[in-house]
NUVO-548280 format. One line per field, with one value per residue (C-alpha): x, y, z; residue number from 1; residue in one letter. Coordinates in Angstrom, 2 decimals. Example, Ala and Ser with C-alpha at 12.3 -4.5 7.8 and 13.67 -1.06 7.14 Angstrom:
u [12.30,13.67]
v [-4.50,-1.06]
w [7.80,7.14]
num [1,2]
residu [A,S]
END
This chain:
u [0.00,3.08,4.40,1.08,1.10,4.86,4.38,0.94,2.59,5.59,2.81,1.55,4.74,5.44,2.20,2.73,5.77,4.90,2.09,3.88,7.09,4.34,2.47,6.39,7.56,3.85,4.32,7.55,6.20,3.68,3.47,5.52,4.28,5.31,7.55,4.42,2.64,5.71,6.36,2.30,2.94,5.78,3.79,1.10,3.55,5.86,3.84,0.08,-0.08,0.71,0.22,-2.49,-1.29,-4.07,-5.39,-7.74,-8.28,-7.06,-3.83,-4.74,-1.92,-3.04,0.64,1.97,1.17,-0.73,1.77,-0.27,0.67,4.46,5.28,3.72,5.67,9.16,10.70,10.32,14.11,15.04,12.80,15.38,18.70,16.57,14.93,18.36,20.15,17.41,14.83,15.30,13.19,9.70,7.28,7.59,6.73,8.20,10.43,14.18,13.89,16.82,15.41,17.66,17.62,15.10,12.99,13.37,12.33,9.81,8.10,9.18,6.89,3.92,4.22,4.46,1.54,-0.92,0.46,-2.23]
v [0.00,2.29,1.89,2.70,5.80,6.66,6.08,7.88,10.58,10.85,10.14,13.48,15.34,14.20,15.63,18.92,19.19,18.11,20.79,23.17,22.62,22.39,25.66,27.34,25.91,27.40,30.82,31.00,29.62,32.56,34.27,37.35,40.93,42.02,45.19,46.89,46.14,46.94,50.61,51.46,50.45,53.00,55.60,55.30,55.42,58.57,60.66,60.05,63.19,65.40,63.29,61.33,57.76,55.92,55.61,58.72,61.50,64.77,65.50,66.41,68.90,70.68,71.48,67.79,66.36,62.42,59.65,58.55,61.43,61.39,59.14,61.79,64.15,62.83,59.48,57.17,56.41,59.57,59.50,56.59,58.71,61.60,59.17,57.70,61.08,62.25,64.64,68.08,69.52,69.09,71.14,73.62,71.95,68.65,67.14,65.36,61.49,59.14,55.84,52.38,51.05,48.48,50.82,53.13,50.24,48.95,52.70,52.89,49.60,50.67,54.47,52.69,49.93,53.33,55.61,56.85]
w [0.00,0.86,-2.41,-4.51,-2.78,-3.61,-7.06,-7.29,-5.99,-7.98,-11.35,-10.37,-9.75,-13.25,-14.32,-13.10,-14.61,-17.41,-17.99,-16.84,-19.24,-21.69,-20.53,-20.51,-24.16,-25.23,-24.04,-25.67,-29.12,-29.09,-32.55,-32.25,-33.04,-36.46,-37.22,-38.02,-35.12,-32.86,-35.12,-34.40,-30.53,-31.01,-32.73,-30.27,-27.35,-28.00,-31.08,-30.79,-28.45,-31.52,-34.79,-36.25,-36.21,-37.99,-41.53,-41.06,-38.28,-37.93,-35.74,-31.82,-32.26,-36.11,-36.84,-37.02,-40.37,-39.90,-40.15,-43.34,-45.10,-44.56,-47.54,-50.02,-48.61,-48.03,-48.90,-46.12,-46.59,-45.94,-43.02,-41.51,-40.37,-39.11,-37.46,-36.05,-35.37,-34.01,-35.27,-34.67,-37.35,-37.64,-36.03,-33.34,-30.37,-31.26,-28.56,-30.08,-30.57,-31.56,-32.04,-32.72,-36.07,-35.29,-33.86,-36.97,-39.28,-37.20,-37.03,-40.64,-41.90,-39.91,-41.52,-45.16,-43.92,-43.29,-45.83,-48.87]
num [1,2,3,4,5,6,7,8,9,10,11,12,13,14,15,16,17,18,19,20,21,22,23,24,25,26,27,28,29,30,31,32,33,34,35,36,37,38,39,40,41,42,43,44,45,46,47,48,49,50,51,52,53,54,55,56,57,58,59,60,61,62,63,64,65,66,67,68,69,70,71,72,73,74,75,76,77,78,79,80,81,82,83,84,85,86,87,88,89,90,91,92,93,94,95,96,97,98,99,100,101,102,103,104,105,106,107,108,109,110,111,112,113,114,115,116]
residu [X,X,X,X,X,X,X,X,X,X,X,X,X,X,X,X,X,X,X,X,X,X,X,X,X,X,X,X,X,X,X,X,X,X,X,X,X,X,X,X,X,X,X,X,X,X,X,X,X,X,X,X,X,X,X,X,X,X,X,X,X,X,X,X,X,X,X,X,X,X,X,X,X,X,X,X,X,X,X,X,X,X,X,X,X,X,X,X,X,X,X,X,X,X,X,X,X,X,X,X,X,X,X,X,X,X,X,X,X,X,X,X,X,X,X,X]
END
């Protein structure tokens, strides 16, 4: 009887550990967030205050053109080592950002993925 409980026991400590390994390996097999998604989390984060960073909408702050209309007014390529040395020029009340450069193409792809 002593041993059917030992070995019931260690059957469910090999259970658990085996979900949980399984529940782990899962998590870590989760689709990741394209660069588009992570360059709109970026947009929303650090410009939304100022710029409109959706397909449509006007811009809380009526200075700062929409993200959407960027490409028809500059290259987006030319947008990448402003975006890296940090923008300085844009308008008035726009604070200095120096992103990394998968930051920059990350906010670059989701600029291009709302652009008209």
């Amino acid at each position: 009887m002593r041993m059917s409980k030992f070995v019931l026991i260690s059957v469910r400590r090999t259970l658990l550990v085996a979900a949980f390994l399984a529940g782990s390996l899962g998590a870590g097999l989760a689709e990741e967030s394209s660069p588009s998604q992570k360059g709109q989390e970026i947009a929303t984060k650090l410009c939304a205050r100022c710029h409109s960073v959706t397909r449509d909408g006007d811009s809380p702050f009526a200075e700062a053109p929409p993200f959407r209309t960027f490409s028809s007014k500059w290259p987006l390529e030319s947008l990448e080592e402003a975006l890296a040395e940090g923008i300085v020029v844009g308008h008035p009340a726009m604070p200095e950002f120096i992103f990394g450069p998968e930051d920059i193409q990350n906010l670059l792809s989701y600029i291009a993925s709302i652009s008209q």
